[in-house]
N, C-alpha and C positions, 0 to 999 in steps of 0.2 A: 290205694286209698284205704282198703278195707285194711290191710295189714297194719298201716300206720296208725290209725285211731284202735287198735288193739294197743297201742304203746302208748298210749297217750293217756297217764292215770288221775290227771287231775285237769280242769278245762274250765271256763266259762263262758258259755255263748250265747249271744242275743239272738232271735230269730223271728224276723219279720213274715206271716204268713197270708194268702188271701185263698179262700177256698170257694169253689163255686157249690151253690146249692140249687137241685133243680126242682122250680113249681111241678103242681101238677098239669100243666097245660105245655110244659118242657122248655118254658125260661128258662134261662140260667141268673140267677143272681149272688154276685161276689158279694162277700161277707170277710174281713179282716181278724188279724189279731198279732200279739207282740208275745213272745216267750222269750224270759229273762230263766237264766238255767247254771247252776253251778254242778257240777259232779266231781267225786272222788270214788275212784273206783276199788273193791269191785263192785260198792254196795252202798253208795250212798251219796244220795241227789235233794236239792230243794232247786222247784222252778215254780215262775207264775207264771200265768197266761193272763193277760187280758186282752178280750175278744167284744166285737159290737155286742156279743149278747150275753154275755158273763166273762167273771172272775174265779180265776183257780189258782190253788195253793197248793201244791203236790211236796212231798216232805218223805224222804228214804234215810233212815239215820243208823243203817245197817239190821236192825230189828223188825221196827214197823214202818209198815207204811200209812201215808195219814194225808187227806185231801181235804181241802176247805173252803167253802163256799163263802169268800169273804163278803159279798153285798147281799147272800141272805143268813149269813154265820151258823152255819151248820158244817159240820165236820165229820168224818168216818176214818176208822184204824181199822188194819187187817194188818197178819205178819206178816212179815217181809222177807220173800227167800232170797239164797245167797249172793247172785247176783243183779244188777241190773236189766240184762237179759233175759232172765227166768223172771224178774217182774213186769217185763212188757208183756209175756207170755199169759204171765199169770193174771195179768189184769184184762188182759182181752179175752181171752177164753172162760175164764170164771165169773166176770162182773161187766164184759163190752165195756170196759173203759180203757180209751187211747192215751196211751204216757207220751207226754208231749218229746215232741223231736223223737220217737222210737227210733226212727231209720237210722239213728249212729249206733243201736246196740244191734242192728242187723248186718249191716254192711258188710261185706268179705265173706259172710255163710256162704259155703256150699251150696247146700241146698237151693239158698235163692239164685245165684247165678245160672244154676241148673235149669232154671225156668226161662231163661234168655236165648231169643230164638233168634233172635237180629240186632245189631250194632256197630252202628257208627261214628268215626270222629271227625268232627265236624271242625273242629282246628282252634286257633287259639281264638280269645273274650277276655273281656275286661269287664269284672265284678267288683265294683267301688272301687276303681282303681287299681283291682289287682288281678294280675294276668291266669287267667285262668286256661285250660285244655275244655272245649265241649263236645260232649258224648251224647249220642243220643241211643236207645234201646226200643227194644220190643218183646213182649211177651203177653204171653192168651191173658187178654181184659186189660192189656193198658201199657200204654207208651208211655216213654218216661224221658227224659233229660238229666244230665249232670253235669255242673260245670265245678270243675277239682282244680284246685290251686297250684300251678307250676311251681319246679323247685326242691327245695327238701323237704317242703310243709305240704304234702298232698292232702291238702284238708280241703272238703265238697264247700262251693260257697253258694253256689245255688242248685237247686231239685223243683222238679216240674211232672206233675203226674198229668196225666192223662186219662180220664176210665172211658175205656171203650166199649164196656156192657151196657152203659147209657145211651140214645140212640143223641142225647144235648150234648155227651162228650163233656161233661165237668170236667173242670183242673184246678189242681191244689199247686200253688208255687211257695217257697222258701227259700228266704236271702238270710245269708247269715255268715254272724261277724264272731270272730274268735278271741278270746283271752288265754292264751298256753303256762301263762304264769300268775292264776287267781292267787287270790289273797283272803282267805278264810279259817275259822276255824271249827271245830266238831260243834259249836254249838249251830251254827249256820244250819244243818240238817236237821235241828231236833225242831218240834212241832211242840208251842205251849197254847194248848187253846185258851183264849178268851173265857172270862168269867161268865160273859152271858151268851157264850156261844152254847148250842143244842145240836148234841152225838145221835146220828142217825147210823145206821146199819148201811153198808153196799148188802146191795141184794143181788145173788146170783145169776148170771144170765141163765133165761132157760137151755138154751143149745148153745156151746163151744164154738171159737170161729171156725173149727174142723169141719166142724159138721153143718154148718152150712152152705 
């Protein structure tokens, strides 16, 4: 799967998400959201999110990158390095901010498989209809799921986290539908903010996700 979305340089995918949030009394309460996402790779994405509790406009047009709070209209630029990848990087470690759907610019790393301590296949699923292989894993702080799409199109059509540092056990799930043959052009990436939108600064995280 990882190898095949390395090949894959241009896409559009919807992605339906629900993620649990836990009170301090250790509810759990689900909280939704829709990401609508176009990419051309290596260096350039426009996605929105809309979620129960905001609206985002995330914009990569190979230069900068540029997020926008469309229901309180404020908006921020930083540059944008070369890939997709180095910006999921760069935006969680520099500013704690999650690029929506990250896990397709992970996928197939080394590195992350190296952290899988346990896995299994759990056999064939049907995701809207389409036959999918599910896999289930394990690695220190969270069990996870994948169900990848039979065929010649191993594309993930659904992902299900698990965090096991919580003693509530929250879980993020995503279903998600593919377009292999979008239809856009460079303007699609580009970010024109509104006249009476107001440019705010991202502010630095204090500490890296390294290092904590």
């Amino acid at each position: 799967m990882g190898r095949y979305l390395r090949t894959v340089n241009a896409f559009q995918i919807r992605t339906q998400t629900t993620r649990d949030e836990v009170l301090a009394d250790g509810q759990n309460i689900e909280f939704g959201a829709v990401v609508d996402m176009i990419v051309a790779r290596p260096n350039r994405l426009r996605a929105e999110v809309t979620s129960d509790k905001q609206q985002r406009l995330y914009f990569d047009d190979g230069k900068t990158f540029s997020v926008w709070a469309r229901r309180m209209n404020y908006y921020a630029t930083v540059p944008a390095p070369a890939t997709l990848r180095e910006l999921a990087d760069t935006l969680a470690d520099r500013y704690n901010l999650e690029l929506p759907v990250a896990d397709l610019f992970y996928w197939g790393d080394t590195r992350n498989t190296e952290q899988i301590r346990g896995a299994m296949d759990i056999g064939p699923s049907q995701i809207d209809g389409v036959t999918c292989e599910h896999y289930a894993f394990r690695q220190d702080g969270a069990d996870w799921q994948v169900w990848i799409q039979q065929g010649d199109y191993p594309l993930p059509r659904k992902l299900v986290i698990t965090t096991l540092s919580d003693p509530a056990r929250p879980k993020f799930t995503s279903v998600m539908t593919w377009n292999l043959a979008p239809s856009f052009n460079d303007a699609a990436f580009a970010f024109v903010p509104p006249k009476d939108a107001r440019r705010i600064m991202l502010i630095q995280a204090p500490l890296g996700r390294d290092s904590q």
